[in-house]
C-alpha positions in Angstrom: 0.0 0.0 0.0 1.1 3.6 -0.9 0.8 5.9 1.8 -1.1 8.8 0.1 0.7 12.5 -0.3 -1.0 14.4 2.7 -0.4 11.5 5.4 3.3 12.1 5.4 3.3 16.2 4.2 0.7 18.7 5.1 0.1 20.9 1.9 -2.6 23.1 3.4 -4.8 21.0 0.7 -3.1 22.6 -2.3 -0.4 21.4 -4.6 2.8 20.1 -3.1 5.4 22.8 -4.1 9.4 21.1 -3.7 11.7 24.5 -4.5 16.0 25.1 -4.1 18.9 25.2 -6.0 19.7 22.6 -8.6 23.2 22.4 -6.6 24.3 23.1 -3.1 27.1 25.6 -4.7 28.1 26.6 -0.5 26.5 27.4 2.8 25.8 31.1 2.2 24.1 30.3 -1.2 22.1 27.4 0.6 21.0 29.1 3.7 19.8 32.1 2.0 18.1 30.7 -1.0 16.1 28.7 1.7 15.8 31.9 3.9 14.2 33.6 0.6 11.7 30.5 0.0 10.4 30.5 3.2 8.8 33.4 2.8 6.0 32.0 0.8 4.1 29.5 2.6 3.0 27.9 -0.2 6.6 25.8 -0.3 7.0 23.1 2.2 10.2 21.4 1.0 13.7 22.7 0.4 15.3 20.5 -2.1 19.3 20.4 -2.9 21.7 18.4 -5.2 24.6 17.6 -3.5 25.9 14.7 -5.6 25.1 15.3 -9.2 25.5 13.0 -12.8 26.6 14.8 -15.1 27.2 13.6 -18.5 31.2 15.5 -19.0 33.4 14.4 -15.9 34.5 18.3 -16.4 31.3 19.5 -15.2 29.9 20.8 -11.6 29.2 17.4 -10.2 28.3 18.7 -6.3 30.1 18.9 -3.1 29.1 15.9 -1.8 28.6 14.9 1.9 30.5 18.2 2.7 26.9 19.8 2.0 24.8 17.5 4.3 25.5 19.6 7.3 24.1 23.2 5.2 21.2 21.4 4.5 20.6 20.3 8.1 21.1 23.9 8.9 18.6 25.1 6.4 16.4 22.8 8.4 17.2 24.1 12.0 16.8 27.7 11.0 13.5 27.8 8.3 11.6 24.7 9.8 11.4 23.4 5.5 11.7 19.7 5.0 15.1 18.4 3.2 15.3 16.6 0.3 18.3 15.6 -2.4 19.1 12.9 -4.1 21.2 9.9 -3.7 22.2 7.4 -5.9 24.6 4.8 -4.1 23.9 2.9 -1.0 26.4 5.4 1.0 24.6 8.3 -0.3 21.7 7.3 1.6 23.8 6.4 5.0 25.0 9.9 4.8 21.4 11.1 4.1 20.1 9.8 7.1 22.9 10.3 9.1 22.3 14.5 8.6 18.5 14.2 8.7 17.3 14.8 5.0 13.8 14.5 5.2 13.0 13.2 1.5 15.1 11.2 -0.6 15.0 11.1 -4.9 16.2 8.5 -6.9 17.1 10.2 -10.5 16.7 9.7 -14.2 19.9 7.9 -15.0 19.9 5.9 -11.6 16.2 4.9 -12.5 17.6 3.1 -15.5 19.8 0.5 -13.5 17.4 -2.5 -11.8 20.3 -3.6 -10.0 21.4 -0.2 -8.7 17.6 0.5 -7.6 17.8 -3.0 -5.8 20.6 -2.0 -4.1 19.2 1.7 -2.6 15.5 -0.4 -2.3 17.9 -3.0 0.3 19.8 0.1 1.8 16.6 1.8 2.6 15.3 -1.5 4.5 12.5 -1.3 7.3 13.8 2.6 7.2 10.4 5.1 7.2 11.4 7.8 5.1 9.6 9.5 1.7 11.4 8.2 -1.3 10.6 10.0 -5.2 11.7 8.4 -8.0 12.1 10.4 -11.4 11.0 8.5 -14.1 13.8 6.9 -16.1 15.5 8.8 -19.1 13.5 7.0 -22.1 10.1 6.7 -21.9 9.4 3.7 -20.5 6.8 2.8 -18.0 7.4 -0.8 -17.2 11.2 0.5 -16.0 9.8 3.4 -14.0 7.3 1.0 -12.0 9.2 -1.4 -11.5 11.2 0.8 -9.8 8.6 2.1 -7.8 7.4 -1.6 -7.0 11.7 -2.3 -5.9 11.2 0.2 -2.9 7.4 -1.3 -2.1 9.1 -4.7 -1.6 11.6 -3.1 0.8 9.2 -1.5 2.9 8.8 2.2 1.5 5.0 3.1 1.8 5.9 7.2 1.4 6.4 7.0 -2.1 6.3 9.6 -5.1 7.2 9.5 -8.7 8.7 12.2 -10.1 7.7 13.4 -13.6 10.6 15.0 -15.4 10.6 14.7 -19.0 11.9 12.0 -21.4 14.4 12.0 -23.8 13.2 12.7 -27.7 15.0 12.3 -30.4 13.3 14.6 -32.2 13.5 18.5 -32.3 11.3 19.7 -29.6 11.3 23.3 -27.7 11.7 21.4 -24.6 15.2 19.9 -22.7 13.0 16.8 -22.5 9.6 15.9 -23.7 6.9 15.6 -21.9 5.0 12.7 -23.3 2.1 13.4 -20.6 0.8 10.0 -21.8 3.5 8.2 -19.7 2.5 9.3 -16.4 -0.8 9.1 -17.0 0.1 5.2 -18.0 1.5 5.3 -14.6 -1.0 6.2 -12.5 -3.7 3.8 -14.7 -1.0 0.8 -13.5 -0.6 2.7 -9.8 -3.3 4.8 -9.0 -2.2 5.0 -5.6 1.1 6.5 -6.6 1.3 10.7 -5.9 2.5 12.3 -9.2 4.7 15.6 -8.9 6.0 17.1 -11.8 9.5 18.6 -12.4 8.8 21.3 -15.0 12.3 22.8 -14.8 14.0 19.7 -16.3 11.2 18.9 -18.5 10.9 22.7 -20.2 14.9 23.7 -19.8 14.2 27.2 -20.1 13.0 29.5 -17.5 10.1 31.0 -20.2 8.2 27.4 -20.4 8.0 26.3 -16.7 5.2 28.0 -16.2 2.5 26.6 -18.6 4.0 22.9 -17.7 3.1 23.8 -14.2 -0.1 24.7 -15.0 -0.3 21.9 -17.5 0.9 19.3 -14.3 -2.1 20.7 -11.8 -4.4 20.7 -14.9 -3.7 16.9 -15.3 -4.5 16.7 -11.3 -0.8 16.4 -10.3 -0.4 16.6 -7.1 2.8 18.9 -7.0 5.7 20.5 -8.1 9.7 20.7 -7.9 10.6 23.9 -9.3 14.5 24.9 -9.5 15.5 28.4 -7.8 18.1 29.9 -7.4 19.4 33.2 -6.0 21.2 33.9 -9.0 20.6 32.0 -12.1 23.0 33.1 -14.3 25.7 32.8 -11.8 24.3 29.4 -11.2 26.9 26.1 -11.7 24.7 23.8 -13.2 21.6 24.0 -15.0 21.8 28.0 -15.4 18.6 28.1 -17.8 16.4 25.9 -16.0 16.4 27.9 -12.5 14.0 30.5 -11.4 14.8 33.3 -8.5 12.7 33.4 -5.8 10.4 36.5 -6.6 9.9 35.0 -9.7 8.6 31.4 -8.9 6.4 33.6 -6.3 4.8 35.4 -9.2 4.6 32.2 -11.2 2.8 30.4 -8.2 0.5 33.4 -8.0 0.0 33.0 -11.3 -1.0 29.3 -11.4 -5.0 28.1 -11.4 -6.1 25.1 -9.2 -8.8 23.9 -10.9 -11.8 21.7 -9.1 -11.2 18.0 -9.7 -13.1 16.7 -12.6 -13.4 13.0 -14.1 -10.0 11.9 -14.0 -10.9 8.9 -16.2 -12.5 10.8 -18.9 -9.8 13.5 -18.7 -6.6 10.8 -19.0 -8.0 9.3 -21.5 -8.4 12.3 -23.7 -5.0 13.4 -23.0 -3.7 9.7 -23.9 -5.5 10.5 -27.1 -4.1 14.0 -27.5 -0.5 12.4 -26.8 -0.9 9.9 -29.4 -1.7 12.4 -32.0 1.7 14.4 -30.9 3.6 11.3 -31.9 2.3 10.5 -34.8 2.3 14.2 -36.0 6.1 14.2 -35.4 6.5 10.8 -37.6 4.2 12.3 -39.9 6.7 15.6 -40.2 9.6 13.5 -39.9 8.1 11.1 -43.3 7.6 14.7 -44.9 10.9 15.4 -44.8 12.3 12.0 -45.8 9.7 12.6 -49.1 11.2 16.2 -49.6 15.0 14.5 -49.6 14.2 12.0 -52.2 12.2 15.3 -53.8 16.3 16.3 -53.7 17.7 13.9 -55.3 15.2 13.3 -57.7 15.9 17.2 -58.7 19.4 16.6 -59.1 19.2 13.6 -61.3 16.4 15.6 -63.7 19.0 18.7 -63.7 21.8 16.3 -64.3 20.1 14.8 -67.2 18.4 18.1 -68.9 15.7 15.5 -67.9 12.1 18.3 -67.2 11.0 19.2 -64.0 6.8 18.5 -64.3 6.5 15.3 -65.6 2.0 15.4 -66.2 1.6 11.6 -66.9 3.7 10.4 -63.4 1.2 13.2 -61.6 -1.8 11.8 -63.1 -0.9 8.5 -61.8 0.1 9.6 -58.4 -3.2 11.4 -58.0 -5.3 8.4 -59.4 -3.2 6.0 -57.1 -3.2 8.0 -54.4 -6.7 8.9 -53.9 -7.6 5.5 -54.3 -5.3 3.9 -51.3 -6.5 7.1 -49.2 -10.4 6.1 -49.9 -9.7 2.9 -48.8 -8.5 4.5 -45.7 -11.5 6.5 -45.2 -9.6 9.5 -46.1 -12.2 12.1 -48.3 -11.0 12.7 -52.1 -11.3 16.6 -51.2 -9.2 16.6 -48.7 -6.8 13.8 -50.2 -6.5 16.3 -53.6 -5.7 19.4 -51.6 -2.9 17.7 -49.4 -1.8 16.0 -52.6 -1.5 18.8 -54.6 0.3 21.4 -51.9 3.0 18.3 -51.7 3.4 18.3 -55.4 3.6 22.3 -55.4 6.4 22.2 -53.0 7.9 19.2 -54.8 8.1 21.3 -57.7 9.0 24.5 -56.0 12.3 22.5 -54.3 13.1 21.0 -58.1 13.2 24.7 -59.6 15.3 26.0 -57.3 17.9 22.9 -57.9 17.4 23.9 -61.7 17.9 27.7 -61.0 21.2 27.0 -59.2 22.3 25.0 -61.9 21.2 28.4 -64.4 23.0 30.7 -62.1 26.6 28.3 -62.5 26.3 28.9 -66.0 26.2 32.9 -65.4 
């Protein structure tokens, strides 16, 4: 059994809101980042990185256990609740040993079942909150299971952490948000609280706040937001980290709606999602067409061969139209798609010949 959110963290009845520093950077940066926070109720937990994966071995990787005893401090002296996270067994002793309050396994330790076994064992008849980020790719069955790794050792405070998923397409965002994965999760686990991270998902200071207000609009129950004193100044993820005034204005600015049908409302969004992938195949086929388009140019220009060839477009429209009936697909519609491809097919092959016209200049 799950332990649900507000048993183990009193949120007044409103979204759980996690805020701090991507890194613990040193004591004066810590103390007064947290000193800042606290002045909004609304935050109830101070969070930290003190040991930090970072692709390049040349980048800011943390501090380490010579942090743990700045974040018991900002504990002492604002009354917030600590969390960071931890990634080896010894990570967690240390934890403890300073009195963080919440623990959070990351992305790229999410990925390892033997390394999650391994914190799951460490973390043994110990009663502590534990959120796990969802693993790097998007891929439920991994992030449950790891979820279900710290049930089996006796974790009932549990959270997963929505953070974004790696895309390999273009996308505005430092990781996608592929909504349609934690909504999977909470059909497999509806126990399971859901906060989202919208600093790691969006990247960019400008974006966080419509995935916050996406998050609570998909009846998240929280946040972890990235702030920082002085963002630009900041040693890791510069981009992604808000000051304190402005993720006050940003939490001002955020509606809590009333809950509606979660069922109807997942399922809509699971539809919504699937349309976002296969719009990004669909653009990603485009281009492929408009490549061969390319060569195809290139071959005609080669072989004083003539751009509009009316007996190959007769067929293609013939051909066409008659696979896309098949599909359901209206002949209207079908013609005018059809034809704005061909325009731009022939637009791309003139240019190839005009190049080829100005060579000769």
């Amino acid at each position: 059994m799950i332990a649900p959110l507000q048993s183990w963290i009193d949120t007044g009845g409103r979204p759980l809101v996690i805020a701090g520093p991507c890194s613990a950077e040193s004591e004066r940066q810590l103390i007064e980042t947290a000193r800042r926070l606290r002045q909004d109720n609304r935050i109830k937990v101070f969070r930290a990185g003190l040991w930090k994966p970072r692709t390049r071995p040349d980048s800011f990787e943390g501090l380490g256990a010579k942090a743990l005893p700045w974040l018991r401090r900002v504990k002492e002296e604002t009354g917030l609740l600590t969390a960071t996270e931890v990634a080896e067994p010894e990570h967690i002793r240390l934890a403890l040993e300073y009195g963080v309050d919440i623990l959070w396994i990351g992305a790229r330790t999410v990925v390892s079942p033997f390394i999650i076994a391994k914190l799951a064992e460490a973390l043994q008849g110990v009663d502590i909150p534990v959120m796990i980020k969802n693993p790097v790719h998007p891929d439920v069955h991994l992030w449950l299971g790891a979820i279900e790794r710290f049930q089996k050792a006796g974790i009932r405070k549990l959270a997963a952490v929505h953070r974004g998923f790696y895309f390999f397409h273009k996308s505005p965002f430092r990781n996608a948000p592929m909504w349609e994965i934690p909504i999977a999760l909470k059909s497999e686990l509806p126990s399971i609280p859901i906060i989202c991270d919208p600093s790691h998902i969006s990247g960019q200071r400008a974006l966080i706040g419509d995935i916050s207000q996406k998050a609570l609009d998909l009846e998240m129950e929280g946040l972890m937001i990235e702030s920082h004193l002085h963002p630009e100044k900041a040693l890791s993820d510069s981009q992604q980290q808000l000051t304190p005034g402005a993720l006050f204005h940003l939490l001002d600015q955020l509606q809590i709606r009333q809950k509606s049908n979660r069922i109807a409302n997942n399922k809509l969004e699971e539809l919504r999602a699937e349309i976002d992938k296969i719009d990004a195949e669909l653009l990603h086929v485009l281009a492929r067409r408009m490549e061969i388009i390319d060569q195809i140019g290139l071959y005609k220009k080669h072989n004083n061969i003539t751009i509009l060839q009316l007996k190959r477009w007769r067929n293609i429209i013939a051909e066409r139209l008659q696979m896309g009936t098949e599909y359901g697909l209206y002949d209207e519609f079908l013609h005018k798609l059809l034809q704005i491809v061909h325009e731009e097919s022939i637009r791309r092959q003139a240019e190839i010949f005009k190049d080829k016209q100005k060579g000769k200049k």
